[in-house]
BALOBA-1460 file (C-alpha; in Angstrom, 3 decimals):
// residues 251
<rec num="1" residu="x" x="-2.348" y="-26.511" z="-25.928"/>
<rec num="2" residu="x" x="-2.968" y="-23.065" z="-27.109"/>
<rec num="3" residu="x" x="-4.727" y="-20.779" z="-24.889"/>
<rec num="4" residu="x" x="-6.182" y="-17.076" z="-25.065"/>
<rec num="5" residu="x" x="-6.589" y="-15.034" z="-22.027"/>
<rec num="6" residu="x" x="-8.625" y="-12.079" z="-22.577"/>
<rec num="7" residu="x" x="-7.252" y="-9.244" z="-20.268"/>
<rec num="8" residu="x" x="-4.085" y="-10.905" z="-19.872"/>
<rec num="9" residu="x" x="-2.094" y="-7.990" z="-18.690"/>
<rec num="10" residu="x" x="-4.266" y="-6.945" z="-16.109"/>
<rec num="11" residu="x" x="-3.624" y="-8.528" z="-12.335"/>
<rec num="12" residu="x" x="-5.306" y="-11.665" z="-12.806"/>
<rec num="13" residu="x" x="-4.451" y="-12.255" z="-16.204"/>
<rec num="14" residu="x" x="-0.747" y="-11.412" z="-16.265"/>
<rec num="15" residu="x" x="-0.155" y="-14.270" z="-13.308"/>
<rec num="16" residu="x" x="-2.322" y="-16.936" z="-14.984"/>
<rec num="17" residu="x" x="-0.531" y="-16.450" z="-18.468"/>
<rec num="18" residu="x" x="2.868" y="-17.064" z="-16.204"/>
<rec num="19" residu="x" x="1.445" y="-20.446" z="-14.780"/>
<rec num="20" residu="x" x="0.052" y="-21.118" z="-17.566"/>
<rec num="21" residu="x" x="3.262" y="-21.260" z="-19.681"/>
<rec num="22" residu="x" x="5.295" y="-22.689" z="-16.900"/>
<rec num="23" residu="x" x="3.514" y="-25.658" z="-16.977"/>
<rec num="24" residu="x" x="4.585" y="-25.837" z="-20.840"/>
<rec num="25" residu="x" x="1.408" y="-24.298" z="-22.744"/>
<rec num="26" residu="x" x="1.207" y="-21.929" z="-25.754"/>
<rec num="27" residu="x" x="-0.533" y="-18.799" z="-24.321"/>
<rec num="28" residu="x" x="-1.814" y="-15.203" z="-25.884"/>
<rec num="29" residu="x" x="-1.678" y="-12.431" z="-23.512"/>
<rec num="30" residu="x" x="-4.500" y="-10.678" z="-25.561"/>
<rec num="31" residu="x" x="-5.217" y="-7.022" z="-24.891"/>
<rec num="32" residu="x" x="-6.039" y="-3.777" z="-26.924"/>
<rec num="33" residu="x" x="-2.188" y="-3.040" z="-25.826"/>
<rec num="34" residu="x" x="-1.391" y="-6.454" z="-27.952"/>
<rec num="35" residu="x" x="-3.907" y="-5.685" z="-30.519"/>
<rec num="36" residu="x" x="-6.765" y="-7.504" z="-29.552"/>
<rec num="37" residu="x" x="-9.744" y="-5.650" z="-28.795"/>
<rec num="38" residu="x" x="-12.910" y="-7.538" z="-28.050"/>
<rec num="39" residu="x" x="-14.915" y="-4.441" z="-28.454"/>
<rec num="40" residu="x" x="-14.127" y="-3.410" z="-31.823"/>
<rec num="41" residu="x" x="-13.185" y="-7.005" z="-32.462"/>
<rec num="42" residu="x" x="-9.929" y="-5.995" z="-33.722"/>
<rec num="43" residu="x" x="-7.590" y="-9.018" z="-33.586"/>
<rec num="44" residu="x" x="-9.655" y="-11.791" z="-32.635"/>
<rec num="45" residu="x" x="-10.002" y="-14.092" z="-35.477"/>
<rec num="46" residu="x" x="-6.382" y="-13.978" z="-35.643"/>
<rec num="47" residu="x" x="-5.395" y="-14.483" z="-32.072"/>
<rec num="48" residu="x" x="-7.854" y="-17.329" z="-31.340"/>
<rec num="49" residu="x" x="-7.228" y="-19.420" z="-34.404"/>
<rec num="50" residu="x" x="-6.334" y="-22.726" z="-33.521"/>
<rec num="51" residu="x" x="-6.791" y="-22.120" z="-29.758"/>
<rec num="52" residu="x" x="-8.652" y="-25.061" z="-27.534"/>
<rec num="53" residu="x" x="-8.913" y="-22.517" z="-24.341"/>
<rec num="54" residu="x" x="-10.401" y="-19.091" z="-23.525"/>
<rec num="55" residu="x" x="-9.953" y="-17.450" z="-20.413"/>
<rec num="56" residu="x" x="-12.065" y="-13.914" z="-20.297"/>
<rec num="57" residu="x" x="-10.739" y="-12.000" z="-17.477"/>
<rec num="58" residu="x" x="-11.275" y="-8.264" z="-19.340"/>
<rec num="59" residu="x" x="-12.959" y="-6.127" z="-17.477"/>
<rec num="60" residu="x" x="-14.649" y="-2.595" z="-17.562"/>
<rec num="61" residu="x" x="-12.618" y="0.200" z="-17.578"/>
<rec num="62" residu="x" x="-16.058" y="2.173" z="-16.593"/>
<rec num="63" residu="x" x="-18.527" y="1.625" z="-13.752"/>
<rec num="64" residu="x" x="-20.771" y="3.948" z="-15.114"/>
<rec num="65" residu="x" x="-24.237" y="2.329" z="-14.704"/>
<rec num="66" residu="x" x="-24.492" y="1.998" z="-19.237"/>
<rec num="67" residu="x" x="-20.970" y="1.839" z="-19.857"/>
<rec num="68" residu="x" x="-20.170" y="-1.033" z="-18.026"/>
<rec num="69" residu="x" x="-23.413" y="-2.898" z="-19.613"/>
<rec num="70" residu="x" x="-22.593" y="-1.934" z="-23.112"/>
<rec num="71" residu="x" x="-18.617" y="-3.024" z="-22.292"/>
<rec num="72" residu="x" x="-20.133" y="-6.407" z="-21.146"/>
<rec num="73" residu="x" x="-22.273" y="-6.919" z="-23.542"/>
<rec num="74" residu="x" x="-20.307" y="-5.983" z="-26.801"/>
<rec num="75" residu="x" x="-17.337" y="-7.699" z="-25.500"/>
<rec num="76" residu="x" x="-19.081" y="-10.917" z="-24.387"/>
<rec num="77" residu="x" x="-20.965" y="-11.256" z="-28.033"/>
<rec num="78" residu="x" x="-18.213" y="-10.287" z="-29.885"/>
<rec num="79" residu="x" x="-15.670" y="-12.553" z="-28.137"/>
<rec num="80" residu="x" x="-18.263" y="-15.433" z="-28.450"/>
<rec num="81" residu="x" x="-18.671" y="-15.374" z="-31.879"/>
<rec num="82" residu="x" x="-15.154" y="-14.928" z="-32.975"/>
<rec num="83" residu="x" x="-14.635" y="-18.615" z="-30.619"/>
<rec num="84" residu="x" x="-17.672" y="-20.201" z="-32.178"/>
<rec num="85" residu="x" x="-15.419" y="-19.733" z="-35.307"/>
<rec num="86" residu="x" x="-12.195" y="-20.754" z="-34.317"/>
<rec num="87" residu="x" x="-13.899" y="-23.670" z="-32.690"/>
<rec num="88" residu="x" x="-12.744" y="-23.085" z="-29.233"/>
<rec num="89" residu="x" x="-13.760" y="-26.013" z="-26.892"/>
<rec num="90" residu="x" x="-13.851" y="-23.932" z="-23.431"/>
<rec num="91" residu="x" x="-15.109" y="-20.682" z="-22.799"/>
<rec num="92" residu="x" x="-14.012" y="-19.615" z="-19.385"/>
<rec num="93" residu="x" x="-15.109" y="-16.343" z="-17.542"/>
<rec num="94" residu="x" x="-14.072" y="-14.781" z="-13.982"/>
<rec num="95" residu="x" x="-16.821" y="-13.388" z="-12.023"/>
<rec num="96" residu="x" x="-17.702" y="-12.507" z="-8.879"/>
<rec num="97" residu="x" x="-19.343" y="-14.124" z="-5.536"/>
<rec num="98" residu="x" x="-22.814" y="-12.664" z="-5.630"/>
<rec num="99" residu="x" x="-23.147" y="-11.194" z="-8.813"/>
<rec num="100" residu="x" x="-27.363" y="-12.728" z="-8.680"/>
<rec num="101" residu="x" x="-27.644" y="-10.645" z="-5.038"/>
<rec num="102" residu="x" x="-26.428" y="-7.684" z="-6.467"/>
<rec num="103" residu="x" x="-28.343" y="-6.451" z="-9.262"/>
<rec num="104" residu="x" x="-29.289" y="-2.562" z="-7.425"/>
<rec num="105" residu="x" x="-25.195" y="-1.863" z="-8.872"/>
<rec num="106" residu="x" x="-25.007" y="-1.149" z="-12.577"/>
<rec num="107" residu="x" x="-21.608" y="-3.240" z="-12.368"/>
<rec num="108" residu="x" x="-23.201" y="-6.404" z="-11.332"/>
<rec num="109" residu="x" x="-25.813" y="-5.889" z="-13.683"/>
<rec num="110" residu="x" x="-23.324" y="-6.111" z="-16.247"/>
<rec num="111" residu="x" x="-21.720" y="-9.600" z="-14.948"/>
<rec num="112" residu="x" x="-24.962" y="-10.915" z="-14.722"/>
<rec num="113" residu="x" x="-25.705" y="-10.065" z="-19.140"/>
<rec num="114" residu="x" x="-21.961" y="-11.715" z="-19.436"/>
<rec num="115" residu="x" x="-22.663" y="-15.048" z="-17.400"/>
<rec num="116" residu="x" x="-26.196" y="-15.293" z="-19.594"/>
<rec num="117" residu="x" x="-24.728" y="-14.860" z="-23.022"/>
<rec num="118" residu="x" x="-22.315" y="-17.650" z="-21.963"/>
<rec num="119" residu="x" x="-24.639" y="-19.478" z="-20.900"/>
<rec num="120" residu="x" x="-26.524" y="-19.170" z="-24.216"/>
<rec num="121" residu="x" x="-23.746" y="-19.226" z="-26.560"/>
<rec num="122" residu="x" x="-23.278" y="-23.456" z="-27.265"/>
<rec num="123" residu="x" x="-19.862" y="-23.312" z="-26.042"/>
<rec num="124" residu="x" x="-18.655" y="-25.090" z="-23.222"/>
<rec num="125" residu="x" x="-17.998" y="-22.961" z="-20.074"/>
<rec num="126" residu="x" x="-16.606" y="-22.529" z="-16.590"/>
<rec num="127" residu="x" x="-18.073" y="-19.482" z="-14.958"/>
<rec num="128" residu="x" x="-15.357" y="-19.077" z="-11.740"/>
<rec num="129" residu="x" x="-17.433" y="-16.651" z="-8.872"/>
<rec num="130" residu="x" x="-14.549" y="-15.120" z="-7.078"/>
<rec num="131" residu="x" x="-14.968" y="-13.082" z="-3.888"/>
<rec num="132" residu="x" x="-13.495" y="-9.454" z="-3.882"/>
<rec num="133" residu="x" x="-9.763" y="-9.697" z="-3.875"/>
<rec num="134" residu="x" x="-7.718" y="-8.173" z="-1.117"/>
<rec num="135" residu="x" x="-5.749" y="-6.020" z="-3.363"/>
<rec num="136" residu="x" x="-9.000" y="-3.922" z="-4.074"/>
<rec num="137" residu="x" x="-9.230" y="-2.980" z="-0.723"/>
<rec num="138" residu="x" x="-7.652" y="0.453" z="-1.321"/>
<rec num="139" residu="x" x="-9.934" y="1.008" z="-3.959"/>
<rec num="140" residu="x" x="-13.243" y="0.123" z="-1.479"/>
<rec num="141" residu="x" x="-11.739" y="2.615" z="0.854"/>
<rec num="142" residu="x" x="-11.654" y="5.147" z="-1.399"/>
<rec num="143" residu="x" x="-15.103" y="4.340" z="-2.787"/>
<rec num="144" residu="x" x="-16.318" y="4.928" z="0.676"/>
<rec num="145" residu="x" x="-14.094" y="8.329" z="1.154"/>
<rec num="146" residu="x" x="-15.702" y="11.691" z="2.131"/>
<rec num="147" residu="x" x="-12.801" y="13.927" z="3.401"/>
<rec num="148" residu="x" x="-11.490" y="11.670" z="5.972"/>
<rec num="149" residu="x" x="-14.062" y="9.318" z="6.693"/>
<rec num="150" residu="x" x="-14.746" y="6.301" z="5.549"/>
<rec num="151" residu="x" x="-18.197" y="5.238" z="5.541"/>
<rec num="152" residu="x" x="-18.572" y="1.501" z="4.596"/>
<rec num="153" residu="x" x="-20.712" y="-1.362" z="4.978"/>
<rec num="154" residu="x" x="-20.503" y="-3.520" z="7.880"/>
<rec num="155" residu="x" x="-21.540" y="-6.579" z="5.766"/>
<rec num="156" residu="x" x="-19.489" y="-10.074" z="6.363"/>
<rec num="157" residu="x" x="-17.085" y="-10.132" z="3.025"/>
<rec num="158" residu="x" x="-14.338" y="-12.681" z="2.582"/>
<rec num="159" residu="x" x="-11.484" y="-11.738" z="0.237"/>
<rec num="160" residu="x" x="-9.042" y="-13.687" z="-1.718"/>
<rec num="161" residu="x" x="-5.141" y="-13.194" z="-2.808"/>
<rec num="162" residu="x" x="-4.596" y="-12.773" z="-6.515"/>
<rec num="163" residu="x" x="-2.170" y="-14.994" z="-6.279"/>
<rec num="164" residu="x" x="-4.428" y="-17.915" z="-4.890"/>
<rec num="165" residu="x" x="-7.337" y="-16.496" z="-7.825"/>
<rec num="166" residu="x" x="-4.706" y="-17.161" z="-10.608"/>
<rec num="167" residu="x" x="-3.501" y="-20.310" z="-9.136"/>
<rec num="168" residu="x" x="-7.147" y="-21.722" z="-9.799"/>
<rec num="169" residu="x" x="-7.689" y="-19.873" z="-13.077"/>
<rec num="170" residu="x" x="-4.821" y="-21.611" z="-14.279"/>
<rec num="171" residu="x" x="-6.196" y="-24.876" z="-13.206"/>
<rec num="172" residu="x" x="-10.040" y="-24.782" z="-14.554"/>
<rec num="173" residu="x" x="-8.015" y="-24.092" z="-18.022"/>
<rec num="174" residu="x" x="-6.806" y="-27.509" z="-17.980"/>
<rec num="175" residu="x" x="-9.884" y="-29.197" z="-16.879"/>
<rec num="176" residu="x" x="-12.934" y="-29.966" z="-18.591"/>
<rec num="177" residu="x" x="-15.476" y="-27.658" z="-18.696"/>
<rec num="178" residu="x" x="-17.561" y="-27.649" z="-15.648"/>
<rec num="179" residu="x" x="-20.598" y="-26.208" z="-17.996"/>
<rec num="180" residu="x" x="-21.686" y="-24.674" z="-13.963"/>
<rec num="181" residu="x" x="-20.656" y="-21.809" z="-11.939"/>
<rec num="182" residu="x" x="-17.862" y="-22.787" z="-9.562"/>
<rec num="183" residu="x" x="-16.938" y="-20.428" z="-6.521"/>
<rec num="184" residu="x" x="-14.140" y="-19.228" z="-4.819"/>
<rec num="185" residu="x" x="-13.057" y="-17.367" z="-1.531"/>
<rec num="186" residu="x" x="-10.306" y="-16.233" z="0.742"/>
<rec num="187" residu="x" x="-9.722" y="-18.896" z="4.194"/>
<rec num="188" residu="x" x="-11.354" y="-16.061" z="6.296"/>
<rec num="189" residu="x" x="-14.473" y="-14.179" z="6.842"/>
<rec num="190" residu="x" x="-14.216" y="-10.565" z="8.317"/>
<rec num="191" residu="x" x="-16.680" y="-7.402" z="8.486"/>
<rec num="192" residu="x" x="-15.951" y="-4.812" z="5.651"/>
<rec num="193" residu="x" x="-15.534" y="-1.638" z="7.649"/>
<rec num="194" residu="x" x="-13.386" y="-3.761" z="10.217"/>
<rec num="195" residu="x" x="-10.968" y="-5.302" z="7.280"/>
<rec num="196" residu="x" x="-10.752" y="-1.769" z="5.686"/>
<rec num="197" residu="x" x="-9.726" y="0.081" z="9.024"/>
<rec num="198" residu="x" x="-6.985" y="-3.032" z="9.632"/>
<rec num="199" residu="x" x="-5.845" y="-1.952" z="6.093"/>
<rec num="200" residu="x" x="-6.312" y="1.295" z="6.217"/>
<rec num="201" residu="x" x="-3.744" y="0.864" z="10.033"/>
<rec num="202" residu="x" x="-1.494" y="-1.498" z="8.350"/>
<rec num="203" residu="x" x="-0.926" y="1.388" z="5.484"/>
<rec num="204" residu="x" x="-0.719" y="3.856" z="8.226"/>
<rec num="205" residu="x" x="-3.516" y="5.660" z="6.176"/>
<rec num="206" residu="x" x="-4.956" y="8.320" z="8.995"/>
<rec num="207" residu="x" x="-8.792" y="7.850" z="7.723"/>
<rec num="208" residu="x" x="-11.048" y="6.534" z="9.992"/>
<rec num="209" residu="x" x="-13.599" y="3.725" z="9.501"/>
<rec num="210" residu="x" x="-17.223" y="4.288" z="10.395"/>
<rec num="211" residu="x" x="-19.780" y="1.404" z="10.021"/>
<rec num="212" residu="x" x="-22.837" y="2.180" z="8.046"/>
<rec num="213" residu="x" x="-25.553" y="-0.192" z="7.453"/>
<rec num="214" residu="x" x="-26.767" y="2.070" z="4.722"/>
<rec num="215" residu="x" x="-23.448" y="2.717" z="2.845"/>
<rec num="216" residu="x" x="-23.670" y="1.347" z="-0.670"/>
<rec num="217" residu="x" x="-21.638" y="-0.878" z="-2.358"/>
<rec num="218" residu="x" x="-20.767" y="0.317" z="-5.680"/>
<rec num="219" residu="x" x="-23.961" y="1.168" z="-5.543"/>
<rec num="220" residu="x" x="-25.511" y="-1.502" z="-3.989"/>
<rec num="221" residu="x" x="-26.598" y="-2.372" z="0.103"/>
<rec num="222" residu="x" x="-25.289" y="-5.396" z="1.546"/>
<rec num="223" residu="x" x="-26.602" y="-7.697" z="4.039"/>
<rec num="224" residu="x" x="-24.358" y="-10.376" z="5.566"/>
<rec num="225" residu="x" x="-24.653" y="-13.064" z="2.538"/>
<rec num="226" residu="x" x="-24.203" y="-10.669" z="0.022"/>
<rec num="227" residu="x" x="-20.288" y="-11.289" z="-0.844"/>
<rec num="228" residu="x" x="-19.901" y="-14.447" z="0.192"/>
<rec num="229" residu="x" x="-19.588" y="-18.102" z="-0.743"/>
<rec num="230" residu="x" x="-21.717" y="-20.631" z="0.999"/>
<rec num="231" residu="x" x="-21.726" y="-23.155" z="-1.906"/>
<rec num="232" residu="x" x="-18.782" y="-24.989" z="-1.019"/>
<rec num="233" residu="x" x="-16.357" y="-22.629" z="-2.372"/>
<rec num="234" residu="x" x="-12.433" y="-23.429" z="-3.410"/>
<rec num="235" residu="x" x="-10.696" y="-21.501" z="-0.279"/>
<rec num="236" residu="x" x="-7.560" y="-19.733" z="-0.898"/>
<rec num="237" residu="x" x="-4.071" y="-20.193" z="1.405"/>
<rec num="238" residu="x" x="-3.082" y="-16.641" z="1.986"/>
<rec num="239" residu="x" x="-4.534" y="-15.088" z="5.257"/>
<rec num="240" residu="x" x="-5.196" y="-11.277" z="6.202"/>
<rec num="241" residu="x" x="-1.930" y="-11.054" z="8.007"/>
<rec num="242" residu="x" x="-0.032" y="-12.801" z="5.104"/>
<rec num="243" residu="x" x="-1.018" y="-10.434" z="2.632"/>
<rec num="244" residu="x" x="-0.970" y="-7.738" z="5.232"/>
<rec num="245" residu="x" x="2.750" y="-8.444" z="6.189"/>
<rec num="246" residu="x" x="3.882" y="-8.992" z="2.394"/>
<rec num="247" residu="x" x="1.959" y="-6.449" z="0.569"/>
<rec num="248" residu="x" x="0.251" y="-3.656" z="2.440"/>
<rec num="249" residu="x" x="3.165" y="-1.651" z="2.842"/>
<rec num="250" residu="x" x="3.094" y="2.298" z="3.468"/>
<rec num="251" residu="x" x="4.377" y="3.620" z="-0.252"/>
């Protein structure tokens, strides 16, 4: 089966395309780097002719509050049109756990425009809602950062391996459409400012951790369901101290 995935350098998409072919498929890496650019549309027709699958995983390389909507929305009706004409039979996108809750942050505003013109488009979908993945904590820390605080939200949040998010990426790709939002999340629940201060340890990063109710999310507040799964996510394998032990590693 041929297969497309949209973004398919990035961290998610560079380990699905490797599943993905070692279970014997014919798969695109697609990227602006590769020539295919699902803003300007550059490359599309081309690269999705004859494909069955679609796997979206592009995402913004803004989170300014209009450039991530525009990237979103150009991308999404762009990439939609060039599958209705190549006849692609699954359209499938990653999002994230919450996306709905979130809609104060100009970045989930975005996901939410992608997930509706999917929705809207006539081609059958899989909408995967992942929870943050562990290897963005670095990049919550920083988002928190003033000198050598960091002041984050003590919100429940449950993050997921990359490994374990490609793992099921790979796997909706070679089931039917699910034409629903499926969700998945790492095998434990933690406090944000208490995960990012283990990390922050385990790095042997000297900024401290302070718990703020208030502290935005990329722009948004968080209560204690905001970035999590109770609808019966897909759990990942890889615990806190697995990743911790494996990949947070002082540089």
């Amino acid at each position: 089966m041929k297969i497309v995935v949209i973004g398919g350098t990035g961290l998610i998409g560079s380990k699905t395309v490797e599943r993905l072919r070692k279970r014997g498929h014919d798969v695109i890496a697609a990227s602006p780097n590769s020539g295919v650019n699902t803003i300007t549309g550059e490359g599309l027709a081309e690269a999705l002719s004859g494909a069955e699958v679609v796997l979206d995983l592009a995402n913004s390389p803004s989170f300014e509050d209009k450039a991530v909507l525009e990237f979103f929305e150009t991308s999404g009706r762009n990439l939609l049109a060039a599958e209705k004409l190549a006849g692609v039979r699954h359209h499938i996108a990653l999002s994230v756990v919450g996306t709905e809750r979130l809609q104060e942050s100009g970045y989930f505003r975005g996901k939410l425009a992608q997930e509706m013109l999917i929705k809207a488009s006539g081609i059958p979908y899989t909408i995967v809602h992942s929870t943050q993945f562990m290897e963005f904590l670095g990049g919550i820390a920083q988002s928190g950062t003033v000198g050598q605080t960091v002041r984050l939200s003590p919100a429940y949040v449950q993050p997921i391996v990359s490994d374990d998010v490609a793992d099921v990426m790979a796997d909706v790709a070679l089931a039917p459409p699910a034409n629903a939002t499926i969700e998945i999340s790492g095998p434990e629940r933690a406090r944000l400012s208490e995960l990012v201060a283990r990390y922050l340890k385990a790095m042997k990063d000297p900024r401290t951790v302070e718990a703020d109710a208030e502290a935005k999310y990329f722009g948004a507040r968080l209560n204690d369901q905001s970035l999590v799964s109770d609808n019966n996510p897909r759990l990942g394998s890889i615990t806190f101290e697995q990743w911790f032990a494996n990949s947070a590693q002082p540089k």
